[in-house]
C-alpha positions in Angstrom: 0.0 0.0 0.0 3.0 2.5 1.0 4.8 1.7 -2.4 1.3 2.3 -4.3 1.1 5.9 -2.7 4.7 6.5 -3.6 4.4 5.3 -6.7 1.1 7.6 -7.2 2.8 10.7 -5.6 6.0 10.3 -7.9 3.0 10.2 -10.9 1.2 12.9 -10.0 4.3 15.0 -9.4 5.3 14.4 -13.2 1.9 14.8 -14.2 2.0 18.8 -12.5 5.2 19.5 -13.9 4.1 18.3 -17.2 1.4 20.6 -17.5 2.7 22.9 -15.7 5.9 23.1 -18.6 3.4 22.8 -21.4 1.4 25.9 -20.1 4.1 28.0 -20.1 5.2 26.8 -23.6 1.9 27.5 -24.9 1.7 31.0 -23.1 4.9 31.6 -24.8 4.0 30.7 -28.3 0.6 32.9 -28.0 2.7 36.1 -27.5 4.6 35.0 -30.7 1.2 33.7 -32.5 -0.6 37.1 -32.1 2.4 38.6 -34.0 2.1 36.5 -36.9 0.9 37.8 -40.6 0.5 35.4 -43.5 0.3 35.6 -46.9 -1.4 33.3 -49.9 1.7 32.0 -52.2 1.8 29.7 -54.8 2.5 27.1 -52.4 -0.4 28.0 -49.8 -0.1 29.9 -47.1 3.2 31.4 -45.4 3.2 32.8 -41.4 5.9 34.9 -40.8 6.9 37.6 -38.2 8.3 40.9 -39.7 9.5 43.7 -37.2 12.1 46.0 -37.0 13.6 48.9 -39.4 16.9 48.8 -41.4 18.6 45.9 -43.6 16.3 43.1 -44.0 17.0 40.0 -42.6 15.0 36.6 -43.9 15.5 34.2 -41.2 15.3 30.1 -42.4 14.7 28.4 -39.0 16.1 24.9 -37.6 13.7 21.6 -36.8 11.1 22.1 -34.4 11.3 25.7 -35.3 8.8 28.1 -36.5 8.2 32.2 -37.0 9.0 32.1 -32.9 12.6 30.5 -33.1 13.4 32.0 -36.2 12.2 35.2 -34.7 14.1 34.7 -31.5 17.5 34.2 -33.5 17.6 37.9 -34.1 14.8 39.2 -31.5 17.3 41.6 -29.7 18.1 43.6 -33.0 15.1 44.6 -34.4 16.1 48.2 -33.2 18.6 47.7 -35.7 17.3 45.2 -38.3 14.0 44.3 -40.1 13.4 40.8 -38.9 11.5 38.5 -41.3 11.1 34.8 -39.7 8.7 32.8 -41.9 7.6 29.7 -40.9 9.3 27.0 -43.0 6.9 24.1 -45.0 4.7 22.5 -42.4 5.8 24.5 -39.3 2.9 26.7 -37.5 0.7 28.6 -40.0 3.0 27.6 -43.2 1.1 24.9 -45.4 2.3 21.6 -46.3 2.8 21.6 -50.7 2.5 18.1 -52.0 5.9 16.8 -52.6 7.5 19.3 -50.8 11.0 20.1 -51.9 13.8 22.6 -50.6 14.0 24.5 -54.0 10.2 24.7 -53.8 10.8 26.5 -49.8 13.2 29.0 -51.5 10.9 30.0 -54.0 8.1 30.3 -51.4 10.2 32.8 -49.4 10.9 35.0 -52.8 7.3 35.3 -53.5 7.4 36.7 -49.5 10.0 39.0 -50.0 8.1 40.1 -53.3 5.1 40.7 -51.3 7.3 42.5 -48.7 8.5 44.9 -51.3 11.7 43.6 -50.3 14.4 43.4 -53.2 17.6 41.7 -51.4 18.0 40.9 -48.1 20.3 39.3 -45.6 19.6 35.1 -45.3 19.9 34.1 -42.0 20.4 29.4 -41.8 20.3 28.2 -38.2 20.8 24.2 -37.8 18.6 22.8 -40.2 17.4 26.0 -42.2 21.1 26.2 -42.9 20.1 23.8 -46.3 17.2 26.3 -47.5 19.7 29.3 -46.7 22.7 27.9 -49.2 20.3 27.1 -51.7 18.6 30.4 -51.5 22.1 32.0 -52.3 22.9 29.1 -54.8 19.7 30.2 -56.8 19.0 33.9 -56.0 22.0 35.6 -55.7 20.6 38.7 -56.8 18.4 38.8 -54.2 21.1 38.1 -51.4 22.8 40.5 -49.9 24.8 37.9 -47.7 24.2 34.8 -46.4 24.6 34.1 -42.2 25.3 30.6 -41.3 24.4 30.3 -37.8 25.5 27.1 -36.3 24.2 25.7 -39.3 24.6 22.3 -41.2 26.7 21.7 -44.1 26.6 19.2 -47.1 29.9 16.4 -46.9 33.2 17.4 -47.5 33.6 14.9 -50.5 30.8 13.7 -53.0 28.8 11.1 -51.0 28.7 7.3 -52.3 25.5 6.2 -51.3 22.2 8.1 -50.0 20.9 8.7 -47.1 18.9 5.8 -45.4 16.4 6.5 -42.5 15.5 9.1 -40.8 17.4 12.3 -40.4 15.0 14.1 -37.4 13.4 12.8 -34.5 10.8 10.0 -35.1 7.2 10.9 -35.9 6.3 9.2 -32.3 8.4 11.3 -31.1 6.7 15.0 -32.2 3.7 15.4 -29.7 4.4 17.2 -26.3 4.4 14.3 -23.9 7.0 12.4 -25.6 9.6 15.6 -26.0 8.6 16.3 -22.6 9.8 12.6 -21.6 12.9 12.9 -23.5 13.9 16.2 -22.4 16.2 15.0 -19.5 18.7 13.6 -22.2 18.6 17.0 -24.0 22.0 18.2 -22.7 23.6 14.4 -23.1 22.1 14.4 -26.8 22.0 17.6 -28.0 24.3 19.7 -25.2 21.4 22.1 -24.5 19.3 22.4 -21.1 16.1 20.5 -20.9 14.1 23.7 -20.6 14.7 24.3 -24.0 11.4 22.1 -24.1 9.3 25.4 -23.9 10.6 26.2 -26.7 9.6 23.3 -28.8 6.3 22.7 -27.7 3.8 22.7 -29.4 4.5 19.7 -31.3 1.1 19.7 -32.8 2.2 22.7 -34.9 5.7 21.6 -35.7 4.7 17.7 -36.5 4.5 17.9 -40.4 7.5 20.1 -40.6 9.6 18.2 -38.4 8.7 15.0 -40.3 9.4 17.1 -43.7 13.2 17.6 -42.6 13.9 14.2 -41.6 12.2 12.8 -44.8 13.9 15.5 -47.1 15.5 18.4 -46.2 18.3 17.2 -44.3 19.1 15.0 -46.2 18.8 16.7 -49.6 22.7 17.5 -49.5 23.2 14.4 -49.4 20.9 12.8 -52.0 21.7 16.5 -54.4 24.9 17.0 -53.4 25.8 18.8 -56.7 23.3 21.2 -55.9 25.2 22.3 -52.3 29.0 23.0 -53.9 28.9 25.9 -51.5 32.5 27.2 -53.5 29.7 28.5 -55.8 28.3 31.1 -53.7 28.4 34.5 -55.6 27.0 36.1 -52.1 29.0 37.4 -48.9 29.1 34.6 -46.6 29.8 34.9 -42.4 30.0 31.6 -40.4 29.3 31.7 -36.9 29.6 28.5 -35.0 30.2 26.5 -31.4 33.6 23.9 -31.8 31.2 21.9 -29.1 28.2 22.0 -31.4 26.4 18.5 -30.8 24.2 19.0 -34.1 26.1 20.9 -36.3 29.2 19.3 -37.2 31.9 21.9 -36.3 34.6 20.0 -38.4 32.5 21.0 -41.7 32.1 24.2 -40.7 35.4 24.8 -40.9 36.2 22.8 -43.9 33.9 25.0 -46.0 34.8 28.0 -44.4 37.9 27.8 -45.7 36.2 26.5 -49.2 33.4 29.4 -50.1 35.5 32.5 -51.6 36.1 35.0 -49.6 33.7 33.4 -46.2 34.4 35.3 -42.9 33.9 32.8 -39.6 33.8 32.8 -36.5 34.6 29.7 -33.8 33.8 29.8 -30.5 35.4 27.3 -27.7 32.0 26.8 -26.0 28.1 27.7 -26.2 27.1 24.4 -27.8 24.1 24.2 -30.7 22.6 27.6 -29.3 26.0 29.2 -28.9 25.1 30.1 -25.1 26.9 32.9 -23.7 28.5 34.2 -27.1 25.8 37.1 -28.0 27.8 39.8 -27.4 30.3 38.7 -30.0 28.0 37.7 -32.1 26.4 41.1 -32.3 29.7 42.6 -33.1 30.6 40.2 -36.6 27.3 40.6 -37.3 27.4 44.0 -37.3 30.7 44.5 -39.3 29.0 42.2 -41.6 26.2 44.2 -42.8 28.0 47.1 -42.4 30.8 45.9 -44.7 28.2 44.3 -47.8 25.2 46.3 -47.1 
């Protein structure tokens, strides 16, 4: 009988802080929701946030992203900057095309910036946006005025022999609330980033299709198109910015093709993991020699 009431107390504990957790995710994404605008493109409806004044900046958002993380890469500048963070394919308000491709998500985001008025602007890639961002430049270099790899991914280093098998995201059981919640203990063993990090993932609900999207194809679309990703073809200013202790992001590439794209600035930092924690003020600084430098 004892263990029974333990065992019930240590349930409805988790149960509390489960909810608990989720409510302030979902009071969190509200602020961001009530912010949103969307427009009708030829490849349904795009959410996006767009605030700030000065050089544009079109931010391509990582997995379990959305107008809210992509929003929150650059938050802190819009006094600065004109933020633009659309939601990528199948991430809150942003339709799912059939047969969704990454060339199809940077056209989508030039019909935005058309709609914007916008005629270049500055491409921001973080983690898994980082494949939409180098295509964007790879295609629309005209409308680029620099590309921003923020502890992005990278295609291979040499010519893959064999495509990519499996999944490249988390598991479509995985992308509902409860199970991220459940996993989010192992976030700083797995991904070196704390476990609260789960407010800013849920909710899943909005994210599912979109998270199943870049495990299906856009991560691995380097991979499987790797002519498509010769970064050394970039006509566009490029400025890497990433963590050497980057659990996602393979820090080893990073530096490879910084080293490959002509004339790529970068910037390594020792520590700050996948969300390059405690680096902001530096960041701030190349970003702003950056623009100031290819504006």
């Amino acid at each position: 009988m004892i263990a029974l009431c333990i065992v019930g107390i240590i349930v409805l504990g988790l149960a509390i802080d489960f909810f608990v957790v989720r409510k302030i995710a979902m009071d969190r994404f509200a602020v961001y929701e009530a912010k949103a605008k969307s427009i009708n493109s030829s490849y349904g409806m795009i959410s996006y946030i767009d605030e700030g004044e000065g050089e544009a900046f079109l931010v391509c958002h990582g997995i379990t992203g959305g107008y809210d993380q992509g929003f929150d890469v650059l938050s802190g500048r819009t006094d600065d900057y004109r933020i633009i963070a659309p939601s990528r394919f199948g991430y809150p308000g942003t339709d799912m095309p059939e047969n969704s491709t990454v060339d199809m998500q940077v056209e989508a985001f030039i019909e935005l910036l058309d709609h914007l008025g916008i005629e270049k602007a500055f491409v921001v890639g973080t983690s898994a946006g980082g494949t939409v961002a180098q295509r964007f430049a790879l295609m629309y270099p005209e409308r680029c005025k620099g590309l921003v790899l923020y502890c992005s991914g990278y295609p291979a280093t040499e010519k893959p022999t064999k495509p990519v098998s499996g999944m490249t995201g988390p598991p479509k059981m995985l992308c509902n609330d409860f199970a991220m919640w459940m996993v989010s203990p192992l976030f700083p063993l797995i991904m070196g980033m704390e476990s609260s990090v789960i407010k800013q993932i849920m909710p899943m609900k909005e994210r599912r299709a979109g998270v199943v999207l870049d495990g299906k194809v856009v991560n691995k679309d380097p991979n499987d198109s790797y002519e498509n990703y010769d970064l050394r073809n970039i006509k566009v200013p490029v400025l890497i910015i990433h963590s050497e202790d980057d659990k996602l992001a393979d820090s080893e590439k990073a530096k490879y093709w910084s080293n490959e794209i002509p004339g790529c600035s970068s910037v390594f930092f020792s520590g700050g993991g996948h969300m390059m924690v405690g680096n902001s003020e530096e960041i701030d600084h190349v970003l702003d020699e950056f623009v100031e430098k290819n504006k």
